[in-house]
N, C-alpha and C positions, 0 to 999 in steps of 0.2 A: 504493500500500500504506500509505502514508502517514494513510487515512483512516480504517483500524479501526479500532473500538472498543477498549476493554480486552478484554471479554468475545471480541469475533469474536480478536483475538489469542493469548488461552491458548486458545481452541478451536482453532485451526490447528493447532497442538505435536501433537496426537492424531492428526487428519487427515492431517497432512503423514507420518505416521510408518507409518498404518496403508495407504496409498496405494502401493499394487507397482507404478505405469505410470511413476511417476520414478525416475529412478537415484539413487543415493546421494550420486554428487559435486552434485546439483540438490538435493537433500534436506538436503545440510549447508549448501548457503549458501541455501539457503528460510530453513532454522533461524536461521542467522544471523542474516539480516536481521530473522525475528521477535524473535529475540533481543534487536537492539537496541529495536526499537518496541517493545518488553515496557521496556527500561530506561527511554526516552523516557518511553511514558507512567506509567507507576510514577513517574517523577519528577515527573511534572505531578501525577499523584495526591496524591505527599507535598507537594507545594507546596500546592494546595487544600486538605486536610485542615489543615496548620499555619494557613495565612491563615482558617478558620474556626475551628480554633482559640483563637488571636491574637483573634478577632471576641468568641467567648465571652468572654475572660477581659475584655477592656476591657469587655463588656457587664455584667460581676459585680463589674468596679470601678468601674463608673457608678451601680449596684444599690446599691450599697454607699456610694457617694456623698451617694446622692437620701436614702437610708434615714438617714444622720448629719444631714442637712442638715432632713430630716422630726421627726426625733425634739428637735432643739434650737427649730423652729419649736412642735412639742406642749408641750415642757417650756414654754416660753416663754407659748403660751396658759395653761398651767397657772396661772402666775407673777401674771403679769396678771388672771385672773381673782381670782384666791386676795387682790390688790391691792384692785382694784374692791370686793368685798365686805367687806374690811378697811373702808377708808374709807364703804360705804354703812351697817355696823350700828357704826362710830364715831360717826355723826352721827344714826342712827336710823330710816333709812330702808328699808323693805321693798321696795319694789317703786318702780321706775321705768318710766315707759311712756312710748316713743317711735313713731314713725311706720315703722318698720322693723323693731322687737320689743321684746320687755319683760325687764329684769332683777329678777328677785324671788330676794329668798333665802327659801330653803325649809328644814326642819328634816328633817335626814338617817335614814333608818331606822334600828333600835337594828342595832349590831355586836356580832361579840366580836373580843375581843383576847385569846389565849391569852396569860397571864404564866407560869404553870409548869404542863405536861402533866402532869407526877406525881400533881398532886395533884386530878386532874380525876377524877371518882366514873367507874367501867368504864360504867353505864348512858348517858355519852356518847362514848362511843368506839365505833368499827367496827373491825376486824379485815378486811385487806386480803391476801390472798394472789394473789402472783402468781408464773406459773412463766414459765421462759426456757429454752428448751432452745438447747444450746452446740453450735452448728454444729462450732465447732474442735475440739470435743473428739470429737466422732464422725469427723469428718475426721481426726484424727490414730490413731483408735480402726482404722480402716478401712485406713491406712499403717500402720501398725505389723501388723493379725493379717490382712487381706485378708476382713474378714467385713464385713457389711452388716446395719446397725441395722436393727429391727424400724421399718417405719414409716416409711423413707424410700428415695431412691433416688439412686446414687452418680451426679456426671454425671461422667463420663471420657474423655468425648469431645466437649467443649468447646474452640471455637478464637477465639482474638483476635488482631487487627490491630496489631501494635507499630509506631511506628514511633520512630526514632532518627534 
């Protein structure tokens, strides 16, 4: 018995219950014994589930590592470059051409830099509207009178897996 699944194990609880050919002192310790391989394996369950868990997070602190360790390497090229062309248009030099690629300084498209939005003429400005509709507030609209917003649909019979 020892080799059910999770699944063949809550399917037995039904079975064993609806089954008239055993007597009832065979049906409570059936139960029992399911009982325990239901505790067994639910415990091997939460074991697996935490140890993938555990898997994730060190996977979103290595993530998180790589991504620190990437962005001081960028800055870094940044730096060095910003360097190199310092010292190439101090001595006057445009372009250098080697056997592996070419550094040339180039002259940057025009920008803008906004100094004050006030005083910028409406003919460059857009008008942006965006709407957000407030789950929480229909949620709490639906707890409080039992009615149902136009246009959505209430889920209440939702279940999740806690584990502790």
């Amino acid at each position: 018995m020892n080799n059910l699944s999770l699944y063949e194990i809550t399917s037995a609880f039904p079975a064993l219950m609806e089954n008239e050919e055993i007597t009832d002192e065979v049906k409570r310790q059936i139960n029992e014994e399911l009982t325990i391989l239901l505790q067994q394996k639910s415990e091997n369950t939460i074991g697996y589930i935490r140890n993938m868990e555990l898997t994730v997070e060190a996977m979103k602190n290595e993530e998180k590592r790589i991504s620190e360790q990437r962005k001081v390497l960028e800055n870094r090229i940044t730096k060095f470059k910003e360097y190199v062309k310092d010292c190439m248009e101090q001595n006057g030099i445009i372009k250098v051409e080697t056997g592996i690629g070419t550094m040339t300084i180039a002259k940057n498209p025009v920008s803008v830099e906004i100094v004050n939005e006030d005083e910028i003429p409406s003919e460059f400005k857009q008008e942006v509207v965006t709407t957000k509709i407030d789950k929480t507030a229909i949620k709490n609209h639906f707890k409080e009178t039992g009615e149902v917003v136009n246009g959505v649909n209430m889920q209440t019979n939702n279940t999740s897996l806690r584990i502790k």
